[in-house]
C-alpha positions in Angstrom: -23.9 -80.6 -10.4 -27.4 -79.5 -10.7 -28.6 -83.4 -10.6 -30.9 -84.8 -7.6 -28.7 -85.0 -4.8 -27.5 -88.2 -4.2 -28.4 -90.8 -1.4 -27.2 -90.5 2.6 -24.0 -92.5 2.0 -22.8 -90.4 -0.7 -23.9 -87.3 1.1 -21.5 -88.6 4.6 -18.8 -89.6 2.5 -18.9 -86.1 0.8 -18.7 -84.4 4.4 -16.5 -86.4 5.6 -13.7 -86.2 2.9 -13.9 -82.3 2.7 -13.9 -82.1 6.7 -10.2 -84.7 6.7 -8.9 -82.8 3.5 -9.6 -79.4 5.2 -8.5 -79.8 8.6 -5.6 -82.9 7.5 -4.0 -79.9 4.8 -3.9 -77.9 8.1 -2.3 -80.2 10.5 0.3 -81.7 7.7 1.3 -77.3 7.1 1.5 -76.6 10.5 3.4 -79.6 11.6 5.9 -79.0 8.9 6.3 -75.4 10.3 5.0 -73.7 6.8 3.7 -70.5 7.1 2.1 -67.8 4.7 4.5 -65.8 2.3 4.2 -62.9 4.2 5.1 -59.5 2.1 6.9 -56.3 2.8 4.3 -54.5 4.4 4.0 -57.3 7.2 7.3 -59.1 7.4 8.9 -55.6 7.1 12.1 -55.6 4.4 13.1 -53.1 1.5 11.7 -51.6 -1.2 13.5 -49.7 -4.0 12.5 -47.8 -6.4 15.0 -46.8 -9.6 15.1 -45.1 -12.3 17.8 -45.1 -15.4 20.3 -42.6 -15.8 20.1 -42.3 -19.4 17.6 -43.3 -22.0 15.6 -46.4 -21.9 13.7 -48.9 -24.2 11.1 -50.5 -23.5 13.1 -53.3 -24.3 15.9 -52.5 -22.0 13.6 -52.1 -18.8 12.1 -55.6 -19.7 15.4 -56.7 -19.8 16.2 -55.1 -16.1 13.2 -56.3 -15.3 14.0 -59.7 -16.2 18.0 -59.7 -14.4 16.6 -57.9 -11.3 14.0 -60.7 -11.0 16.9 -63.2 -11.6 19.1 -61.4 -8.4 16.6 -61.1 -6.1 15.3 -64.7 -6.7 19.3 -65.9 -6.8 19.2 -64.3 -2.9 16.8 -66.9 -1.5 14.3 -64.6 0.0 10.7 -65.5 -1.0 8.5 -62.8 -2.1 10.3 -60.6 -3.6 9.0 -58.8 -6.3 10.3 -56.7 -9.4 7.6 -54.1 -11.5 7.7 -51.5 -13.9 5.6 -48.3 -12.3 5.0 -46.1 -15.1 7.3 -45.5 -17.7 10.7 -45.1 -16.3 10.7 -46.7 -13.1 11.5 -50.2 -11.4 10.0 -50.8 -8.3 11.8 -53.7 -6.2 10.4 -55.4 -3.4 12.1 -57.7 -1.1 10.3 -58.5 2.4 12.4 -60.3 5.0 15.4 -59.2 4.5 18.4 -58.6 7.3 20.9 -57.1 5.6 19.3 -54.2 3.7 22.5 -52.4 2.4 23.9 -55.5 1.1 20.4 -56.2 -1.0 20.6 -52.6 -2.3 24.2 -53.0 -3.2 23.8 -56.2 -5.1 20.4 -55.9 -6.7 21.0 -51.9 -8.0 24.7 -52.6 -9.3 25.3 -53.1 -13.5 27.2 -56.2 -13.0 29.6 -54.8 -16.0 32.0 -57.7 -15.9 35.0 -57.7 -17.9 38.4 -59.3 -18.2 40.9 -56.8 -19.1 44.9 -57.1 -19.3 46.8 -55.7 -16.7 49.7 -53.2 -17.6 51.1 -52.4 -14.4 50.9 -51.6 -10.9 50.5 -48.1 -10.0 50.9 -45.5 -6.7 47.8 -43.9 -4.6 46.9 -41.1 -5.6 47.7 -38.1 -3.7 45.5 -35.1 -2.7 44.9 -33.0 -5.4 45.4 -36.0 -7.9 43.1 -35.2 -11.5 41.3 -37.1 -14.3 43.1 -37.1 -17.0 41.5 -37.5 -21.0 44.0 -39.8 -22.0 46.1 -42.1 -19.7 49.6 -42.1 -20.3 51.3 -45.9 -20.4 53.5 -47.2 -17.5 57.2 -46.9 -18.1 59.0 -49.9 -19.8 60.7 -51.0 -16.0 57.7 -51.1 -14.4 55.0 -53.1 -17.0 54.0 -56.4 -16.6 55.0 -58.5 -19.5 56.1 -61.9 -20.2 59.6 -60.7 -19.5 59.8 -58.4 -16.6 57.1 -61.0 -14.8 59.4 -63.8 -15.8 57.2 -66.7 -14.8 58.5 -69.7 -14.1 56.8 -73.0 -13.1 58.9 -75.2 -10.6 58.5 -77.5 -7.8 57.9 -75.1 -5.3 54.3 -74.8 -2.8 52.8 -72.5 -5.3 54.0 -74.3 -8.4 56.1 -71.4 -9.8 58.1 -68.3 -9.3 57.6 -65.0 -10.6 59.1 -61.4 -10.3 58.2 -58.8 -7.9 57.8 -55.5 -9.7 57.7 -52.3 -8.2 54.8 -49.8 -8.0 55.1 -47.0 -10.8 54.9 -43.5 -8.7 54.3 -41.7 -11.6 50.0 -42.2 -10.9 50.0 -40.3 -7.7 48.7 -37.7 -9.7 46.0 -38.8 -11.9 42.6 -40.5 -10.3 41.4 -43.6 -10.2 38.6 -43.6 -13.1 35.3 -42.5 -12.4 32.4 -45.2 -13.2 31.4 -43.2 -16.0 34.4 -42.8 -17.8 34.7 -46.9 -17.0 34.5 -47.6 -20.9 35.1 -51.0 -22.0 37.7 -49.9 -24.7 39.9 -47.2 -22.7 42.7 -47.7 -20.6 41.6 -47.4 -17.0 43.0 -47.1 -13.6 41.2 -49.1 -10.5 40.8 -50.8 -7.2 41.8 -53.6 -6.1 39.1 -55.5 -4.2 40.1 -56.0 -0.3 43.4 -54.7 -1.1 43.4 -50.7 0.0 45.5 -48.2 -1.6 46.1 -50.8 -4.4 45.5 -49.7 -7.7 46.3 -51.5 -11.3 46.7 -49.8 -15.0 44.8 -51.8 -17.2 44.5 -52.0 -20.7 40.8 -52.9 -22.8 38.5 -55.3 -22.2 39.1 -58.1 -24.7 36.1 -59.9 -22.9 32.6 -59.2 -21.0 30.8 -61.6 -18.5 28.4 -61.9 -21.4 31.5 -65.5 -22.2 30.0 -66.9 -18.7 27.2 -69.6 -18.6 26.8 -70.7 -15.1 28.9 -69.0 -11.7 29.2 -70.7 -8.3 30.8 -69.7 -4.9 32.7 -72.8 -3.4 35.6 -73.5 -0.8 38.6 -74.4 -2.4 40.7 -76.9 -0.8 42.3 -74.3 1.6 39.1 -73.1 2.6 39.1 -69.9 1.0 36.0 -68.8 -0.8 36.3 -68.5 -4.7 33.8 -68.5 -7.6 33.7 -71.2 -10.2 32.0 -70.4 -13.5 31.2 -72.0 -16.5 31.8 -70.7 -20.0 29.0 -70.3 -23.2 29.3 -72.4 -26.2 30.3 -69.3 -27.9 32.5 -67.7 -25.1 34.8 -70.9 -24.4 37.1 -70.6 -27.1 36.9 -66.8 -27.3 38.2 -67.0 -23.4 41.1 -69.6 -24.3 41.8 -67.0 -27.3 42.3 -64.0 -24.5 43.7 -66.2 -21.8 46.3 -67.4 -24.7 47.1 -64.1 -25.5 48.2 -63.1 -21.9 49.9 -66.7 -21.0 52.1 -66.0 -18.0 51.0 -62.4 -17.6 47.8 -61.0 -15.5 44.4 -60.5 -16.8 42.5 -58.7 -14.5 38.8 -59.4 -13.6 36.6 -56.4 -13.6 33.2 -56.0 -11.9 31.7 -52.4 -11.9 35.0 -50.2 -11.8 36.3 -52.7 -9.3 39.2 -55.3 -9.4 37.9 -58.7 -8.2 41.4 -60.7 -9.1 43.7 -60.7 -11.1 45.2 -63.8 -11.6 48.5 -64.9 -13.8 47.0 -67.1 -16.6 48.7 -70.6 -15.8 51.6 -70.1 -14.1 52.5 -73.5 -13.4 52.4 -74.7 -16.7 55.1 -74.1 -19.4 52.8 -74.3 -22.2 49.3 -72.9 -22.9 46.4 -75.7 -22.4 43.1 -74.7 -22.9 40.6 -74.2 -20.6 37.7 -76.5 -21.5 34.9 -74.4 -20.9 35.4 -73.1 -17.0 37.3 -71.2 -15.1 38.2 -69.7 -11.5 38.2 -66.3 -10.1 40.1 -66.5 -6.6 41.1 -63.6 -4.6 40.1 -61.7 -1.2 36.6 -63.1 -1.0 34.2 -63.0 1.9 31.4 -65.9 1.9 28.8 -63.3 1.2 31.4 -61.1 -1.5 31.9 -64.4 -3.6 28.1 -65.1 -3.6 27.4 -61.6 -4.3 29.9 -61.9 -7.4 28.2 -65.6 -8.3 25.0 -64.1 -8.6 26.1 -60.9 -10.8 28.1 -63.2 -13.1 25.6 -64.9 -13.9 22.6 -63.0 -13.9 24.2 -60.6 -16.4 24.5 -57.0 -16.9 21.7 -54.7 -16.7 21.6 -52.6 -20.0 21.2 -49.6 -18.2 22.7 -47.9 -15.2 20.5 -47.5 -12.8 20.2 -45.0 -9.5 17.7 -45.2 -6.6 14.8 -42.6 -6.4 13.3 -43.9 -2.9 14.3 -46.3 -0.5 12.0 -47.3 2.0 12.9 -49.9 4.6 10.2 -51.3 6.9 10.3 -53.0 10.4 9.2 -56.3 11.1 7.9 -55.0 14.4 5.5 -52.1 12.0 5.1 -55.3 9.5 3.7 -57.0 12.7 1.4 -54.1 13.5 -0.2 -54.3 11.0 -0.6 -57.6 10.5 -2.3 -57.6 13.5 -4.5 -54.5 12.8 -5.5 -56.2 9.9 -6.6 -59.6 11.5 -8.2 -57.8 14.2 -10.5 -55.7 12.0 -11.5 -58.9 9.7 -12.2 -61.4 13.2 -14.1 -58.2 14.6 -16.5 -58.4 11.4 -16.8 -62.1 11.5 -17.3 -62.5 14.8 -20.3 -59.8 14.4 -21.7 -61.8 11.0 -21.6 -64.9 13.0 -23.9 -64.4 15.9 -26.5 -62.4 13.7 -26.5 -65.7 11.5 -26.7 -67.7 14.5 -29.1 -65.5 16.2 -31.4 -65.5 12.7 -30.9 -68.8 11.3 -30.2 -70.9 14.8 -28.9 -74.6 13.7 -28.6 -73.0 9.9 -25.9 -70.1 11.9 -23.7 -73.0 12.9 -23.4 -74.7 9.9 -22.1 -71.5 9.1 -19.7 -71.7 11.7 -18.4 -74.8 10.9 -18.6 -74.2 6.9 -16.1 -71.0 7.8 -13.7 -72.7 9.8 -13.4 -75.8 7.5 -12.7 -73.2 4.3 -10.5 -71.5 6.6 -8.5 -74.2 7.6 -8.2 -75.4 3.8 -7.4 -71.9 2.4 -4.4 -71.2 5.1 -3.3 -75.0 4.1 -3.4 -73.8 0.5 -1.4 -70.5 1.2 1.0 -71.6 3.2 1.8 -74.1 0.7 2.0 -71.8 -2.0 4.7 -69.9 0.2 7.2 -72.4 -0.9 6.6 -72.0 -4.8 6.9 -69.1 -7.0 3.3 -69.5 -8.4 1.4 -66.9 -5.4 2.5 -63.3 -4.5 3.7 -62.6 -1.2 0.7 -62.1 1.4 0.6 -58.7 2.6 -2.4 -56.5 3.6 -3.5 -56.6 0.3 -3.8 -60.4 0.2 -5.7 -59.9 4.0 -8.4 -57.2 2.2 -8.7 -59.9 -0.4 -9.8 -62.9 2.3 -11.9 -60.4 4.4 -14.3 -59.0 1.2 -13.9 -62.7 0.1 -16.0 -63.7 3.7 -18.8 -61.6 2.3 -19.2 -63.7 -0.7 -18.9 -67.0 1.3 -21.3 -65.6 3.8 -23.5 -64.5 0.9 -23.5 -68.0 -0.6 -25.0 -69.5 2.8 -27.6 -66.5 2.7 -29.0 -67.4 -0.4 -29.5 -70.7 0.0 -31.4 -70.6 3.5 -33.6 -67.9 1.9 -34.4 -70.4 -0.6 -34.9 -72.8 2.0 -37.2 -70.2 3.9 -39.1 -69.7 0.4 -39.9 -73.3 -0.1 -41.2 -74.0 3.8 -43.6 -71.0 3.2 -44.6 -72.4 0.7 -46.0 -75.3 2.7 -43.2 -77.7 2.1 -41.4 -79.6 5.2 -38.1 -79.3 5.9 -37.0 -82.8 4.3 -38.2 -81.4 0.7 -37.1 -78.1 1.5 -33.4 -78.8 1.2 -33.7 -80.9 -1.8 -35.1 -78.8 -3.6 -33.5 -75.2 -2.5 -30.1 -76.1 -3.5 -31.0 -76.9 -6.6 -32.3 -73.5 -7.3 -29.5 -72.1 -5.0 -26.7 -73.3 -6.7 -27.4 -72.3 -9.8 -27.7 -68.4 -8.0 -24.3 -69.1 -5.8 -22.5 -70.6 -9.0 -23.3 -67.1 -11.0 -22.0 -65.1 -8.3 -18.9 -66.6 -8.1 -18.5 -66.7 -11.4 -19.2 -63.1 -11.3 -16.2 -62.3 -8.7 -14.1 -64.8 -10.2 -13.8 -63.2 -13.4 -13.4 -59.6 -11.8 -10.2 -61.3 -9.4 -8.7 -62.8 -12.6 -9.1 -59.1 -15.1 -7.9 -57.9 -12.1 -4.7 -59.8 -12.1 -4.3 -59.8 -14.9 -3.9 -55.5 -16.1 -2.9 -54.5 -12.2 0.5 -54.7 -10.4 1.9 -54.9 -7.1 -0.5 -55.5 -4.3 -3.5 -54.8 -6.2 -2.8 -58.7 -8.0 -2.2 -59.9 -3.9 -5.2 -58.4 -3.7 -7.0 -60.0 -6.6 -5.5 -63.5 -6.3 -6.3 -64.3 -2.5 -10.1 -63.0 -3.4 -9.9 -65.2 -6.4 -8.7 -68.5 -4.1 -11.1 -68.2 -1.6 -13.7 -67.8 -4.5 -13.5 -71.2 -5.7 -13.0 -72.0 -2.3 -16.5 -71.1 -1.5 -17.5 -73.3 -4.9 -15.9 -75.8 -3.9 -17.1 -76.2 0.3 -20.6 -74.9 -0.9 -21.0 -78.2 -2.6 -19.1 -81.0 -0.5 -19.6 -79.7 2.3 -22.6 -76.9 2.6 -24.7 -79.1 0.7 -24.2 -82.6 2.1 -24.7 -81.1 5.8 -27.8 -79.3 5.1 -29.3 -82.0 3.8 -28.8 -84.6 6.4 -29.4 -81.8 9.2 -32.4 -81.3 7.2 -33.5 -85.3 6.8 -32.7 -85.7 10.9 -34.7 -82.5 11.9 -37.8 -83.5 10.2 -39.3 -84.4 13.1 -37.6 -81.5 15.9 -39.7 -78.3 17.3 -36.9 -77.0 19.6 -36.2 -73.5 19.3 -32.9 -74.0 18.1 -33.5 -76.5 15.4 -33.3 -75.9 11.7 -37.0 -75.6 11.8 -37.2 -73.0 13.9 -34.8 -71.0 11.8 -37.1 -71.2 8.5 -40.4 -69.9 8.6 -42.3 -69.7 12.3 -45.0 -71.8 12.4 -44.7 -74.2 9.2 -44.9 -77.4 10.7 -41.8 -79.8 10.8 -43.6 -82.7 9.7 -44.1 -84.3 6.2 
């Protein structure tokens, strides 16, 4: 790039193309209503921060890394973020978000799905009602087999009929289990989802939601919301081998100590058929419950449990302070570093001007874009410190070439030869520098976390945005400004701004 710069066609074409990329990135983002991805701090949200309840790997946090990433991204929001801080700790991020409780519920929850027979139907328990070690088994009247269910598939709306059994009042006194005794291999008594004071006996997991591949929340034809999953290569024919085993009797679907269905296994049917791979969970679902359940099915189960150290919620209307605060302060310093330039360098202070604005216009273009992919973090104050240190450098790239502008005119040269041969020199100085900081953005981003890499990676855009405009656009301008003020003595020409009293002429 360092070659003679090139002839006054080249040059206009140069301008020209940066000034319609620029300012067309900027009308084609704004008419399309894309904004920046703004981040907690300024779109307000929640932030969590957990920590494991028992002992965990190194492995097992990158693993809850890894499935919280999954949830949050599963929500929609943009922005969110998930981070190990220190050893222990998860730090989640999610900006934008309405429903905070319903975030915290799904994100910090162990997703501990299992499919687990059902035994019988049991009483509430009454005040005073204890945990028991062992739990004793229903009596013979009240279980739910094959034979006191007696299914039976007919012609009927529901395509069979089935027994009513009675509630066995003998569990009024013994709990509903606790989510720590909820052990995959015990007996266990719980909830049923949407269904108060109901509670179910069931027997142990023969299956976890480690069978399911894919999980999606639909309307069924009756327009009630149920989930629809998919099965693994490995987990179909271990599901047909439970769902076999419990033909025409209930297996219960368990999400963290919680009964989301539990279905009769083909009642309509007088013969087991397998079920090729997918499946249906239908029950007392909410649009939002069966989305919630969609996303933990098939996002997984974190390894470890997990329980919530510090919550902080912030406004949008704080986010929007500060936002503000933060734009302030940066246009209060430009504004300032503007008129000394114009004041010092006269026509050289506009092209200034209009080098900023053009970079400005590009760079929001560029952001706001990067809003709609996963490839940027969120902009937050961070990202703003980034852009406002990063108008130094810009500024500094300008400053160094008009002082080697000012150099050559003392030296007796005119203006015309003056900027051909300055940004030679210059470039090479400007080209360093931004090497310099661009290096120091990408280390950065590279070993830090949270907002310091917001930080780093807006500084490290508008780095090689200021390569990039220095030479289509700074360089181009200067020169023909340069080539058309050859022969101009006014006091605001780019003569007057270079050395007082060289002469303007060849």
């Amino acid at each position: 790039m360092a070659q003679q710069v090139g002839s006054r066609r080249s040059l206009i074409v140069s301008l020209i193309l940066t000034v319609a990329i620029s300012f067309g990135s900027l009308v084609a983002t704004l008419s399309l209503g894309w904004g920046p991805k703004l981040g907690l701090d300024l779109a307000g949200g929640l932030s969590v921060v957990y920590q494991p309840t028992t002992h965990a790997t190194s492995a097992d946090l990158a693993e809850v890394v890894t499935i919280l990433s999954n949830r949050v991204n599963g929500l929609g929001v943009s922005g969110a973020q998930v981070n190990l801080q220190g050893k222990n700790n998860v730090v989640v991020s999610v900006p934008g978000v309405k429903d905070a409780r319903r975030i915290l519920k799904l994100v910090g929850e162990t997703a501990q799905l299992l499919f687990r027979p059902v035994i019988c139907q049991v009483a509430e328990p009454v005040k005073g009602a204890k945990a028991v070690v062992k739990i004793p088994l229903c009596a013979p009247g009240y279980e739910w087999s094959t034979s006191n269910l007696g299914v039976t598939p007919n012609n009927s709306p529901s395509g069979f009929s089935s027994n009513q059994l009675a509630v066995d009042p003998y569990y009024t006194k013994i709990q509903t289990t606790k989510p720590a005794k909820d052990i995959k291999t015990n007996d266990v008594i719980l909830p049923s989802l949407g269904q108060p004071g109901v509670r179910y006996l069931l027997g142990p997991a023969e299956l976890t939601g480690q069978a399911i591949g894919k999980s999606l929340a639909q309307q069924d034809q009756l327009g009630a919301w149920v989930v629809n999953y998919t099965l693994t290569k490995t987990g179909s024919p271990l599901w047909d081998a439970v769902a076999k085993n419990s033909f025409h009797q209930a297996l219960a679907i368990e999400l963290d100590g919680i009964i989301q269905s539990a279905p009769l296994i083909q009642p309509t049917q007088s013969s087991f058929t397998s079920f090729a791979g997918s499946g249906q969970i239908s029950g007392s679902f909410t649009e939002s419950g069966a989305k919630d359940l969609a996303i933990a099915m098939e996002f997984g189960a974190l390894p470890v449990r997990l329980q919530p150290l510090n919550i902080l919620t912030v406004s949008p209307t704080l986010g929007h302070s500060s936002l503000i605060a933060g734009l302030g302060a940066g246009l209060v310093g430009l504004l300032l570093v503007l008129l000394y330039t114009i004041l010092y360098y006269r026509a050289l202070g506009l092209v200034i001007v209009t080098g900023l604005a053009t970079t400005a216009a590009l760079l929001w273009a560029i952001i706001s874009a990067l809003g709609h992919t996963a490839l940027a973090p969120s902009f937050d104050l961070a990202g703003v410190t980034g852009i406002i240190v990063s108008i130094g450098i810009t500024v500094d790239s300008y400053i160094v070439y008009f002082e080697r502008l000012k150099d050559e005119a003392r030296a007796g040269r005119s203006v015309r030869t003056s900027v051909d041969r300055g940004f030679r020199s210059a470039w090479r100085t400007v080209l360093a520098a931004d090497t310099v900081s661009l290096l120091a953005a990408v280390l950065l981003y590279l070993i830090a976390v949270g907002d310091v890499r917001g930080f780093a990676f807006f500084l490290g855009l508008s780095t090689l945005m200021d390569v990039f405009i220095t030479w289509y656009f700074t360089r181009p301008l200067v020169i023909l400004l340069g080539r058309r003020s050859s022969s101009s003595t006014s006091a605001l020409s780019m003569a007057a701004g270079l050395t007082p009293g060289v002469s303007a002429h060849e």
